[in-house]
mmCIF entry with sequence, helices, sheets and N, C-alpha, C, O atoms, coordinates in Angstrom:
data_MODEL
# 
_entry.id   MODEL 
# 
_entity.id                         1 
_entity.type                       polymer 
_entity.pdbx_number_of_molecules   1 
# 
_entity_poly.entity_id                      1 
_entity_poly.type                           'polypeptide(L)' 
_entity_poly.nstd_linkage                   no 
_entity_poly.nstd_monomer                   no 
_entity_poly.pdbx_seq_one_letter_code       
;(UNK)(UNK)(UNK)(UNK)(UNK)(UNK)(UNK)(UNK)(UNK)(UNK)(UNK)(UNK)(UNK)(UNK)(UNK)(UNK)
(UNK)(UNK)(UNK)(UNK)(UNK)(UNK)(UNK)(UNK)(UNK)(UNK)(UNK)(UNK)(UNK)(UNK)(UNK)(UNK)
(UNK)(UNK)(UNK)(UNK)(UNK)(UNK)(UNK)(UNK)(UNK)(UNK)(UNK)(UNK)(UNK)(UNK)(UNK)
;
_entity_poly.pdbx_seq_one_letter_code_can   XXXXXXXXXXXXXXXXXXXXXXXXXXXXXXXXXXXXXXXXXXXXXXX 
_entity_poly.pdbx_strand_id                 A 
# 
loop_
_entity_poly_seq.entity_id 
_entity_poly_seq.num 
_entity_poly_seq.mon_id 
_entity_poly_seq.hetero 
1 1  UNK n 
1 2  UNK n 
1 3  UNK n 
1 4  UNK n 
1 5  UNK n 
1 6  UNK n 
1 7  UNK n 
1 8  UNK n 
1 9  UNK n 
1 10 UNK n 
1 11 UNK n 
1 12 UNK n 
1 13 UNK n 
1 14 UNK n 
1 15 UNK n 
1 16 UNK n 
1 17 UNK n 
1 18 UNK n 
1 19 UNK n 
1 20 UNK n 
1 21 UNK n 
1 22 UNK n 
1 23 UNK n 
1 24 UNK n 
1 25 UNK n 
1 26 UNK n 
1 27 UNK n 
1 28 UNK n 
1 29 UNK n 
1 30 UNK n 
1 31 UNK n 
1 32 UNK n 
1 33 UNK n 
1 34 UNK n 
1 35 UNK n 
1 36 UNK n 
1 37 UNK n 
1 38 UNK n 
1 39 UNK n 
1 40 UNK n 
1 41 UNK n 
1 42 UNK n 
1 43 UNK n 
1 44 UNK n 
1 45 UNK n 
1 46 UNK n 
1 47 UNK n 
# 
_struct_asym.id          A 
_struct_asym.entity_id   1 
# 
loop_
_struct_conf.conf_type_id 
_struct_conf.id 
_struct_conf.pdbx_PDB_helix_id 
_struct_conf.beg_label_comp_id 
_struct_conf.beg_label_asym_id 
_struct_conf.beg_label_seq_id 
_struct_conf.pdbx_beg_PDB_ins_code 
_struct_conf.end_label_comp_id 
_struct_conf.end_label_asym_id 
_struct_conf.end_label_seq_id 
_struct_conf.pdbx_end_PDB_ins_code 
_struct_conf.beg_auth_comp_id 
_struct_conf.beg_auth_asym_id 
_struct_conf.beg_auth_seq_id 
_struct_conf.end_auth_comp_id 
_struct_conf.end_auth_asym_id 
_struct_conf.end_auth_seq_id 
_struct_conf.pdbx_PDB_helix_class 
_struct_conf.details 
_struct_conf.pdbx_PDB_helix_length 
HELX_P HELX_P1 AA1 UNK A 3  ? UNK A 15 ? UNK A 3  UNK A 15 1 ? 13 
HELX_P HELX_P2 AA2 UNK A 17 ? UNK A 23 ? UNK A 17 UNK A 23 1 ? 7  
HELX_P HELX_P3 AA3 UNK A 28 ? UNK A 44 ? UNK A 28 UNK A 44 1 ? 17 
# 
_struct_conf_type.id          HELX_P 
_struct_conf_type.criteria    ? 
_struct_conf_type.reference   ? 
# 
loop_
_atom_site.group_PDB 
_atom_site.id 
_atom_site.type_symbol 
_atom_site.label_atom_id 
_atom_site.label_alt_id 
_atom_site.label_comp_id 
_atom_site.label_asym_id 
_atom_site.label_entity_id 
_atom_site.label_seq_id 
_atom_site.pdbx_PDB_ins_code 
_atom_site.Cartn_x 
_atom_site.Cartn_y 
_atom_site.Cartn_z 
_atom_site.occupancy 
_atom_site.B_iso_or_equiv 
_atom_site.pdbx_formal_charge 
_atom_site.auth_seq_id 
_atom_site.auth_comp_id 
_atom_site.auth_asym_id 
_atom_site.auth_atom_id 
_atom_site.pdbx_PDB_model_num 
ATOM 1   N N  . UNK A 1 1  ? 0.856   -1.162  0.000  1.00 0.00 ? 1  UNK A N  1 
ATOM 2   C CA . UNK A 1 1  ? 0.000   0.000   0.000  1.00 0.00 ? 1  UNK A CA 1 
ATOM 3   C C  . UNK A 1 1  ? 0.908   1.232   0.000  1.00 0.00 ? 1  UNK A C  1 
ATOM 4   O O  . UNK A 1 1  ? 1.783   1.681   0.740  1.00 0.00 ? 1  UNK A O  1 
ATOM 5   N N  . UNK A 1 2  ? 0.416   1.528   -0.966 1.00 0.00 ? 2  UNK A N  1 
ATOM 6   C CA . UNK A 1 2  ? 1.454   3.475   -0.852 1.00 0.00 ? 2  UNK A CA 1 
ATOM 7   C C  . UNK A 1 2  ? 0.857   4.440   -0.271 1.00 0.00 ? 2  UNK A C  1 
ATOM 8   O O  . UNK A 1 2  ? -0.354  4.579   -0.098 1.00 0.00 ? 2  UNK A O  1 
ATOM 9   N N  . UNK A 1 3  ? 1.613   5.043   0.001  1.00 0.00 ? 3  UNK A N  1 
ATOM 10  C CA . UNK A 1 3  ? 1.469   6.378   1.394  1.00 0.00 ? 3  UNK A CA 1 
ATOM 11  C C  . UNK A 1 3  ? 0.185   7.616   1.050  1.00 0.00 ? 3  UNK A C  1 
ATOM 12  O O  . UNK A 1 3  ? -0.335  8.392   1.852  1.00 0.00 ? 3  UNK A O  1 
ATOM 13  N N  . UNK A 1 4  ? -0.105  7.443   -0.580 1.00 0.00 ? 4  UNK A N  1 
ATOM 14  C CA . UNK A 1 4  ? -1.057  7.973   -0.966 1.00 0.00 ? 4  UNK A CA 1 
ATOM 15  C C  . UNK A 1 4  ? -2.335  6.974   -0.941 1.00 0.00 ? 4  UNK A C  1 
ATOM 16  O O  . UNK A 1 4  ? -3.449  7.496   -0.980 1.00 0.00 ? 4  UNK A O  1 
ATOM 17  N N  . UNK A 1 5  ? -2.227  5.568   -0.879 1.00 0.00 ? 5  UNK A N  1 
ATOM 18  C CA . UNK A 1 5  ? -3.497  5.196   -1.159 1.00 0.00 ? 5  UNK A CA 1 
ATOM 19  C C  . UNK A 1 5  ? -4.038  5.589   0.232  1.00 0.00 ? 5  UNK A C  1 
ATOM 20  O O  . UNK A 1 5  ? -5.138  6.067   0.507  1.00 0.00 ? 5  UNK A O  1 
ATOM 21  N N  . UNK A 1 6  ? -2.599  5.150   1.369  1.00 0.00 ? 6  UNK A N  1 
ATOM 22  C CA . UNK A 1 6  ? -3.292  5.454   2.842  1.00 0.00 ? 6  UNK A CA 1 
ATOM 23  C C  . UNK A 1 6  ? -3.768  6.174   3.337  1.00 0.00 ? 6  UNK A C  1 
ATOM 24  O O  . UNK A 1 6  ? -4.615  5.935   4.199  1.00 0.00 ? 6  UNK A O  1 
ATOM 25  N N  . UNK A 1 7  ? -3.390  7.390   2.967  1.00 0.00 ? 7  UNK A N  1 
ATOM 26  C CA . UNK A 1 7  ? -3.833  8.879   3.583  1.00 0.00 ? 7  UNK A CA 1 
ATOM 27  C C  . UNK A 1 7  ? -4.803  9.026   2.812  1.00 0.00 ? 7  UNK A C  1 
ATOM 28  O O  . UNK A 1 7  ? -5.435  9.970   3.285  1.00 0.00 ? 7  UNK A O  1 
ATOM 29  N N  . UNK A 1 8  ? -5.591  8.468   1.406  1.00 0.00 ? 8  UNK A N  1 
ATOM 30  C CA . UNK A 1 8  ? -7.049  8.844   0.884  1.00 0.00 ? 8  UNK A CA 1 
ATOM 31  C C  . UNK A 1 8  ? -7.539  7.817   1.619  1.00 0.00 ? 8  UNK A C  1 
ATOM 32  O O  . UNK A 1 8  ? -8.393  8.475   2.212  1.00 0.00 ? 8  UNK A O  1 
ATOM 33  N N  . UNK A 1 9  ? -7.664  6.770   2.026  1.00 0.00 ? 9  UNK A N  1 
ATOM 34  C CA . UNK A 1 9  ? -8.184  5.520   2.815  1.00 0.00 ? 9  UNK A CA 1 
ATOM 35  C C  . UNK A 1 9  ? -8.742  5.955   4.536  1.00 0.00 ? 9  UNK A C  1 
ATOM 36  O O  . UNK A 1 9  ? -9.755  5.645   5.163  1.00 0.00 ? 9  UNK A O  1 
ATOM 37  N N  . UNK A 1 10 ? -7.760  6.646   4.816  1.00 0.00 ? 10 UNK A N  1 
ATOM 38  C CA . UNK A 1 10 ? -7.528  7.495   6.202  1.00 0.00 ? 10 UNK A CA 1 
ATOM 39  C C  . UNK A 1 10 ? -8.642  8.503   6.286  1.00 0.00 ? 10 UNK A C  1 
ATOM 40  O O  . UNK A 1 10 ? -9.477  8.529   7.190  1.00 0.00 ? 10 UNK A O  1 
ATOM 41  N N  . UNK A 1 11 ? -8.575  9.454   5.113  1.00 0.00 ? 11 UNK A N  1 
ATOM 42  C CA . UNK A 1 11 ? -9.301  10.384  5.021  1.00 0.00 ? 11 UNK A CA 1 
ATOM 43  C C  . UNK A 1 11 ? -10.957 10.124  4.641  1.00 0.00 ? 11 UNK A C  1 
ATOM 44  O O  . UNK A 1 11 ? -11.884 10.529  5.342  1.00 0.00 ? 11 UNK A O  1 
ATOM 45  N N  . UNK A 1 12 ? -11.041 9.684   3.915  1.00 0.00 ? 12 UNK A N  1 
ATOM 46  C CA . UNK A 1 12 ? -12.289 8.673   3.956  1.00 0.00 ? 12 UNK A CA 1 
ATOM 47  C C  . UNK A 1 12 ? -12.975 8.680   5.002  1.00 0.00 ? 12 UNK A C  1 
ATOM 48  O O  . UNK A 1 12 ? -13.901 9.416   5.339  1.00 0.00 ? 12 UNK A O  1 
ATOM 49  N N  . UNK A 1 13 ? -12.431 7.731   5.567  1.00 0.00 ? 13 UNK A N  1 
ATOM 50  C CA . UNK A 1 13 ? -12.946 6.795   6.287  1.00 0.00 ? 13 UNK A CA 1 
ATOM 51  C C  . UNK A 1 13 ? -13.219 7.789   8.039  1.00 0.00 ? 13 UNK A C  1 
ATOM 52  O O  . UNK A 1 13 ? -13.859 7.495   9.048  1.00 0.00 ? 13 UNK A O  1 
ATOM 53  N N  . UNK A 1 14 ? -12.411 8.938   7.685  1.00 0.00 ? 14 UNK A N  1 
ATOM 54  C CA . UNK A 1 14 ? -12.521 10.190  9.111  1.00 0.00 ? 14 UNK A CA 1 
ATOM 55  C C  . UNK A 1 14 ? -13.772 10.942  8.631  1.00 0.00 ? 14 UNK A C  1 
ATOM 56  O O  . UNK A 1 14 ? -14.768 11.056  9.344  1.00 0.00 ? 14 UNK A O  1 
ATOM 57  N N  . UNK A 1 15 ? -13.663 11.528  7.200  1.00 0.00 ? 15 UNK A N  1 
ATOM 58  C CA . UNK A 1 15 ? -15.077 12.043  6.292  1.00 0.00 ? 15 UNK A CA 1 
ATOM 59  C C  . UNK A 1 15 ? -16.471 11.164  6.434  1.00 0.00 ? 15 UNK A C  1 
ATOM 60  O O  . UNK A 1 15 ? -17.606 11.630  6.535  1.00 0.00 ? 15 UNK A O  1 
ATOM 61  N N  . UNK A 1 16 ? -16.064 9.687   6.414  1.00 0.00 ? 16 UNK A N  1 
ATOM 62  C CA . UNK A 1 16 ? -17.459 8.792   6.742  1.00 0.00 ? 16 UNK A CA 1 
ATOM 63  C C  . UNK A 1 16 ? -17.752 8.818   7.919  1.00 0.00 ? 16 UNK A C  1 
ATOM 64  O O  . UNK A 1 16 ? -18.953 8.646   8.127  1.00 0.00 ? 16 UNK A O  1 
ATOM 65  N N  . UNK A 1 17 ? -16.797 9.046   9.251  1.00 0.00 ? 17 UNK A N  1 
ATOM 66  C CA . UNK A 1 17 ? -17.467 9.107   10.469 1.00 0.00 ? 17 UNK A CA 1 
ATOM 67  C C  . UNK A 1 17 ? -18.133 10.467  10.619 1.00 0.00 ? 17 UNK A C  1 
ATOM 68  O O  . UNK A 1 17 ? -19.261 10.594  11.097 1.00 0.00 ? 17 UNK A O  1 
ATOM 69  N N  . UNK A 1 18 ? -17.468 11.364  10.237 1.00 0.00 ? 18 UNK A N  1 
ATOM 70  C CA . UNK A 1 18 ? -17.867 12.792  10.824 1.00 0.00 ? 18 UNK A CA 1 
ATOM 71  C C  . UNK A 1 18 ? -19.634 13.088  9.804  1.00 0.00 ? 18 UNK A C  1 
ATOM 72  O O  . UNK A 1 18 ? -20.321 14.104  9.903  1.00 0.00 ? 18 UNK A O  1 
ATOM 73  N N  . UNK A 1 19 ? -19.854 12.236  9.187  1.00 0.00 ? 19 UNK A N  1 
ATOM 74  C CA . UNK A 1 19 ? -20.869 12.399  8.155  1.00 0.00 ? 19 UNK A CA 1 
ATOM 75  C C  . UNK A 1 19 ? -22.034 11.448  9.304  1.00 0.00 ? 19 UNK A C  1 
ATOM 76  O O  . UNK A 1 19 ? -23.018 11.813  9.947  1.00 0.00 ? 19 UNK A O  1 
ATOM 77  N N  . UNK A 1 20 ? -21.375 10.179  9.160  1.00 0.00 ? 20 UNK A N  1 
ATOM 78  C CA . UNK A 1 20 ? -22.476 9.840   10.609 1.00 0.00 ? 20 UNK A CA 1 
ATOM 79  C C  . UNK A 1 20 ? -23.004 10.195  11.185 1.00 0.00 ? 20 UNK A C  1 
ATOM 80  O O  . UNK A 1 20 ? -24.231 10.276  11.243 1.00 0.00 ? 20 UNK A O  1 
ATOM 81  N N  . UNK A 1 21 ? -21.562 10.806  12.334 1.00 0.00 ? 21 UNK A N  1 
ATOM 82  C CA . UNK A 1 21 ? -22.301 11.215  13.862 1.00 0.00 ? 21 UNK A CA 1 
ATOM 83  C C  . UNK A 1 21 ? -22.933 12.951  13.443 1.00 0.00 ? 21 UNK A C  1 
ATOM 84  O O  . UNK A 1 21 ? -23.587 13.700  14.168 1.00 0.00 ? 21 UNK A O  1 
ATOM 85  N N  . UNK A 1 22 ? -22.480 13.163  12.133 1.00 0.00 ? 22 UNK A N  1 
ATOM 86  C CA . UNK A 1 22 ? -23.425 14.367  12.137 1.00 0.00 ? 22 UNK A CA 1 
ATOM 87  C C  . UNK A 1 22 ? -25.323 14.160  11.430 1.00 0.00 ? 22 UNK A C  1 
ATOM 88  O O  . UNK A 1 22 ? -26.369 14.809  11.431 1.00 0.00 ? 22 UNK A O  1 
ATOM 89  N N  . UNK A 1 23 ? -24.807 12.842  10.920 1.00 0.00 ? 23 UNK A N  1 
ATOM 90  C CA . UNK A 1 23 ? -27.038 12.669  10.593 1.00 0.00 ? 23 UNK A CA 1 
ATOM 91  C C  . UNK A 1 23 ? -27.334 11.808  12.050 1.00 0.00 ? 23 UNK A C  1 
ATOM 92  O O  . UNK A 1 23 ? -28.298 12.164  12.728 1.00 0.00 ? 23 UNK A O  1 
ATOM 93  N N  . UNK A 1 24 ? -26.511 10.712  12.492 1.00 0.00 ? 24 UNK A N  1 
ATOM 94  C CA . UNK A 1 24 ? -27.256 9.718   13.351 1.00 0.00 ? 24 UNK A CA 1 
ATOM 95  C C  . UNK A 1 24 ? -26.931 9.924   14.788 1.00 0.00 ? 24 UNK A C  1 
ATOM 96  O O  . UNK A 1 24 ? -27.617 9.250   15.556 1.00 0.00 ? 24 UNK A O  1 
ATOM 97  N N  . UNK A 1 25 ? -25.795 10.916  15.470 1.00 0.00 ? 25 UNK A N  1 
ATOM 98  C CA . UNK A 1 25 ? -25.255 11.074  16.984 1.00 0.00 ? 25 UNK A CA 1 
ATOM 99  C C  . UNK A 1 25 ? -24.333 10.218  16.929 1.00 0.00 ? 25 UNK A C  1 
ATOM 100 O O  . UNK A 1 25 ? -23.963 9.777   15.841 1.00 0.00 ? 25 UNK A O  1 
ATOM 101 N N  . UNK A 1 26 ? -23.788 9.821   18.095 1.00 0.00 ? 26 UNK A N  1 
ATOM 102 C CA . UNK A 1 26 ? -22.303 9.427   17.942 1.00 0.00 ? 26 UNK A CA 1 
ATOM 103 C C  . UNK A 1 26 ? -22.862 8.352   19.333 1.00 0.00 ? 26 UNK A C  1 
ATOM 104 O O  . UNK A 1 26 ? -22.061 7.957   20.180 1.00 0.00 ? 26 UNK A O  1 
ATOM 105 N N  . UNK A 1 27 ? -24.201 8.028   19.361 1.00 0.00 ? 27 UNK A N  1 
ATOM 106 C CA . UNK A 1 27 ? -24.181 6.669   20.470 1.00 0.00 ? 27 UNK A CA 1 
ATOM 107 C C  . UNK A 1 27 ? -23.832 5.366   20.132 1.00 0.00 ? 27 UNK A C  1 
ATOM 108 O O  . UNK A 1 27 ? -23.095 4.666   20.826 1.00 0.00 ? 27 UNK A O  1 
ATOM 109 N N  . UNK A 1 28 ? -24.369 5.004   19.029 1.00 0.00 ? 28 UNK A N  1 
ATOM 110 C CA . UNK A 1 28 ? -23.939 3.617   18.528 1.00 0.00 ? 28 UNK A CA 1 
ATOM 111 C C  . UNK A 1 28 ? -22.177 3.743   18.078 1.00 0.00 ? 28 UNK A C  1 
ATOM 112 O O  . UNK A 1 28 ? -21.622 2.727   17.660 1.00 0.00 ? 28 UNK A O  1 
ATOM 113 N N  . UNK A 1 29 ? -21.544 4.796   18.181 1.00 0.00 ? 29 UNK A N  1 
ATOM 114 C CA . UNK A 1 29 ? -20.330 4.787   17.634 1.00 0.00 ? 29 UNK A CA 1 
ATOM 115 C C  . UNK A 1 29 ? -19.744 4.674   19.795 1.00 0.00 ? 29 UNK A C  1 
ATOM 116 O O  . UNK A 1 29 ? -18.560 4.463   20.059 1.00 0.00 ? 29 UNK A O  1 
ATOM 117 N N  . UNK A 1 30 ? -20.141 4.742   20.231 1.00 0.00 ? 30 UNK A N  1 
ATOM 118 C CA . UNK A 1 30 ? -19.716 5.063   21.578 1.00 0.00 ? 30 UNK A CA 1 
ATOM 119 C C  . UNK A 1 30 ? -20.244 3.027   22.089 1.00 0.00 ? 30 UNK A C  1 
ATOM 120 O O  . UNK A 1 30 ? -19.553 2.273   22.775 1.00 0.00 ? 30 UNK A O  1 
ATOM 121 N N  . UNK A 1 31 ? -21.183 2.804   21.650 1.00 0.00 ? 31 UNK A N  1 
ATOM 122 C CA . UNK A 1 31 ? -21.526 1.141   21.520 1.00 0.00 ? 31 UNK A CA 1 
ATOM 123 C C  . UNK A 1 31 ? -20.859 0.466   21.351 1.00 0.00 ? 31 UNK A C  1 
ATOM 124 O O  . UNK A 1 31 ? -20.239 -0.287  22.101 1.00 0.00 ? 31 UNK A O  1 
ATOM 125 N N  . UNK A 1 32 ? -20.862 0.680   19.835 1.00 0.00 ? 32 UNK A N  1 
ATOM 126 C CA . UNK A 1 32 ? -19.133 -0.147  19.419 1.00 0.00 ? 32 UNK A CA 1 
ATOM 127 C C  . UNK A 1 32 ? -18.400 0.312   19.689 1.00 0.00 ? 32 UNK A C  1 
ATOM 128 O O  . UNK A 1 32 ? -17.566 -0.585  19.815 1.00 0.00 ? 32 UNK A O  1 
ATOM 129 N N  . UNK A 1 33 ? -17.790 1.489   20.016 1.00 0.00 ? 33 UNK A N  1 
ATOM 130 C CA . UNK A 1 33 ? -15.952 1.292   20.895 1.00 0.00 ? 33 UNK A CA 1 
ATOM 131 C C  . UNK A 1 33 ? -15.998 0.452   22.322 1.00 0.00 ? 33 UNK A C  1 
ATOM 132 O O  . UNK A 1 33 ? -14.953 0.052   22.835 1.00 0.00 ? 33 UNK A O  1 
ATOM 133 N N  . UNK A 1 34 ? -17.307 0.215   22.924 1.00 0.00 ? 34 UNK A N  1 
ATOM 134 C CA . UNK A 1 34 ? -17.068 -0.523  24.092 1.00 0.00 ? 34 UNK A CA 1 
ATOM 135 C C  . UNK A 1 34 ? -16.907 -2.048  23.880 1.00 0.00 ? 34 UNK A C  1 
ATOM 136 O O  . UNK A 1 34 ? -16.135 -2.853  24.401 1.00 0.00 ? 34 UNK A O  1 
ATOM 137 N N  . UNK A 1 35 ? -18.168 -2.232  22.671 1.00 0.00 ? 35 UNK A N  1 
ATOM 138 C CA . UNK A 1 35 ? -17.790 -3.520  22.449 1.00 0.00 ? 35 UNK A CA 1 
ATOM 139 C C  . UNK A 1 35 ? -16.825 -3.889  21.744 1.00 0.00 ? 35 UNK A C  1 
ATOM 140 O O  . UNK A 1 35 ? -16.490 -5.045  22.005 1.00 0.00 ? 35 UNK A O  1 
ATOM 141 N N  . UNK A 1 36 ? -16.140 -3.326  20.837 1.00 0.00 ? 36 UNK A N  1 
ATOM 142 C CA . UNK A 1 36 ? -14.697 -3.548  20.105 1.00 0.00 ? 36 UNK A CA 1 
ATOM 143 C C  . UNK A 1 36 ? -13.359 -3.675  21.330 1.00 0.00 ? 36 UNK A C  1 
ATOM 144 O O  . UNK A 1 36 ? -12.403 -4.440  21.206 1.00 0.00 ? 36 UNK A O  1 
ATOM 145 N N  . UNK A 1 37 ? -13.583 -2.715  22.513 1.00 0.00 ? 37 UNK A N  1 
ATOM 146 C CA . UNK A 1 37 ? -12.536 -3.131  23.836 1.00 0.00 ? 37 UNK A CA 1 
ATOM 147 C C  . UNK A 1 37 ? -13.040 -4.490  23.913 1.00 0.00 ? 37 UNK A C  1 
ATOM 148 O O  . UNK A 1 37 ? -12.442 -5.391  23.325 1.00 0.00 ? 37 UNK A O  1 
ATOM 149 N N  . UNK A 1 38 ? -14.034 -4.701  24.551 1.00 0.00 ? 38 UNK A N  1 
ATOM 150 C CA . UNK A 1 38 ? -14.324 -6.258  25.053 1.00 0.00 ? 38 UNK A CA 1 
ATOM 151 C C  . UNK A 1 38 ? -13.847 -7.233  23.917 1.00 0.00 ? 38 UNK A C  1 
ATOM 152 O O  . UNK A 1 38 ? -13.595 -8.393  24.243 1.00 0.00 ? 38 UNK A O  1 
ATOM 153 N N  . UNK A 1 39 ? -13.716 -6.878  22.717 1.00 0.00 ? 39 UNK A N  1 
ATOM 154 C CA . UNK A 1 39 ? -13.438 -8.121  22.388 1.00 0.00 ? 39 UNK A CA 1 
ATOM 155 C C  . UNK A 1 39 ? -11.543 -8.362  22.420 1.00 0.00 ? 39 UNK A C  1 
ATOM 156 O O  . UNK A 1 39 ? -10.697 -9.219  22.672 1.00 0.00 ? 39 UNK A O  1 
ATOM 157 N N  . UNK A 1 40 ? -11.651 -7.254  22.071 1.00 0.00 ? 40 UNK A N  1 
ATOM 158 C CA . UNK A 1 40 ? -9.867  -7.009  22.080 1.00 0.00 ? 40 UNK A CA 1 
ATOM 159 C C  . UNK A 1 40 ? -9.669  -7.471  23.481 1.00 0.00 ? 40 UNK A C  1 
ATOM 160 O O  . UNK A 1 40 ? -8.709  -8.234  23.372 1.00 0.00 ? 40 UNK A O  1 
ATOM 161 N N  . UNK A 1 41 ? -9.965  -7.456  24.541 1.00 0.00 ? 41 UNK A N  1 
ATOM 162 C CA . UNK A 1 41 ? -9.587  -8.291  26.092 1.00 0.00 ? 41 UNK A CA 1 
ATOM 163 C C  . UNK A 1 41 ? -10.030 -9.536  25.997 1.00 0.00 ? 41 UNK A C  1 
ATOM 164 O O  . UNK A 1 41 ? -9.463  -10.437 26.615 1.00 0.00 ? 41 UNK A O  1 
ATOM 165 N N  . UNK A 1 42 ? -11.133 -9.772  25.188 1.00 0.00 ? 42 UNK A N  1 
ATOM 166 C CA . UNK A 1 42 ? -11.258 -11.421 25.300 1.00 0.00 ? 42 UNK A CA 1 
ATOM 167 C C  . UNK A 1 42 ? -10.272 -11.957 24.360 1.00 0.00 ? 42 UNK A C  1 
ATOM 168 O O  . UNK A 1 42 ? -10.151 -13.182 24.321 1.00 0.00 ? 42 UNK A O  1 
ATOM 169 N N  . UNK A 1 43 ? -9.608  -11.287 23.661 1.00 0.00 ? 43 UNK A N  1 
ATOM 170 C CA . UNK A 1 43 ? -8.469  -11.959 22.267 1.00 0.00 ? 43 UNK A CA 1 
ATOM 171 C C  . UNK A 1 43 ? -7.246  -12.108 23.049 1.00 0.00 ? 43 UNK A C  1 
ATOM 172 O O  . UNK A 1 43 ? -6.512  -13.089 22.933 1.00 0.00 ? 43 UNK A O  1 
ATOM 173 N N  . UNK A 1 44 ? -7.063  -11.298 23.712 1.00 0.00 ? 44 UNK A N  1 
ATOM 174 C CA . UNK A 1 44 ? -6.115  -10.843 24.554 1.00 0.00 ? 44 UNK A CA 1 
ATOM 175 C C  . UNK A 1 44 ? -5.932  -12.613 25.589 1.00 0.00 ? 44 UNK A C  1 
ATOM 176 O O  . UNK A 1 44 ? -5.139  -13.526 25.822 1.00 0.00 ? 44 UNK A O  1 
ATOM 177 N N  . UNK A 1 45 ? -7.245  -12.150 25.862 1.00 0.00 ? 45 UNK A N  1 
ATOM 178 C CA . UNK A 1 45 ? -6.700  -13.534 27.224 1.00 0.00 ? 45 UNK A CA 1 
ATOM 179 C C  . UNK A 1 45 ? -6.593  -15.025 26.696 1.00 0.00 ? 45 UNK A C  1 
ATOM 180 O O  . UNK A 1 45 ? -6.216  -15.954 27.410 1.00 0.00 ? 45 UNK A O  1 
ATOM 181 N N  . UNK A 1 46 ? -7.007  -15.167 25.214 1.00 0.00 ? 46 UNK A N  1 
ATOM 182 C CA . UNK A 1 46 ? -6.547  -16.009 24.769 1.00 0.00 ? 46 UNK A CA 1 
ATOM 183 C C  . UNK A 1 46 ? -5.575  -16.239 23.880 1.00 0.00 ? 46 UNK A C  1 
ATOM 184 O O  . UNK A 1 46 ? -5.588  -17.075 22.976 1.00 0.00 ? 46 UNK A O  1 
ATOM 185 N N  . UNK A 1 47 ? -4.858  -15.593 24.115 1.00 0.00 ? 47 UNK A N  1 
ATOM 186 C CA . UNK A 1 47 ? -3.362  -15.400 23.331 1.00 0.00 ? 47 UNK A CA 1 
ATOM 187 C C  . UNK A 1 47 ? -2.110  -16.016 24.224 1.00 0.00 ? 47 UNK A C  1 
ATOM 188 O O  . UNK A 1 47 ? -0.957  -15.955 23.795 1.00 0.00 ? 47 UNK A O  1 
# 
């Protein structure tokens, strides 16, 4: 991956959140970061 595909990939993908939490709020984005920790600690303890 080149340093340009990343930073349009990057940018994106910061443009698709801020487009979200500006039609839908930012609770289900606050949902999943809790459940994305939990899983990352359950990966964790089985490593």
């Amino acid at each position: 991956m080149t340093n340009r595909i990343a930073i349009f990939l990057g940018l994106f993908l910061i443009a698709a959140l801020i487009m979200d939490v500006m039609w839908f709020g930012n609770e289900h984005l606050i949902y999943l970061g809790k459940k994305l920790f939990e899983l990352i600690e359950w990966i964790a303890f089985w490593r």
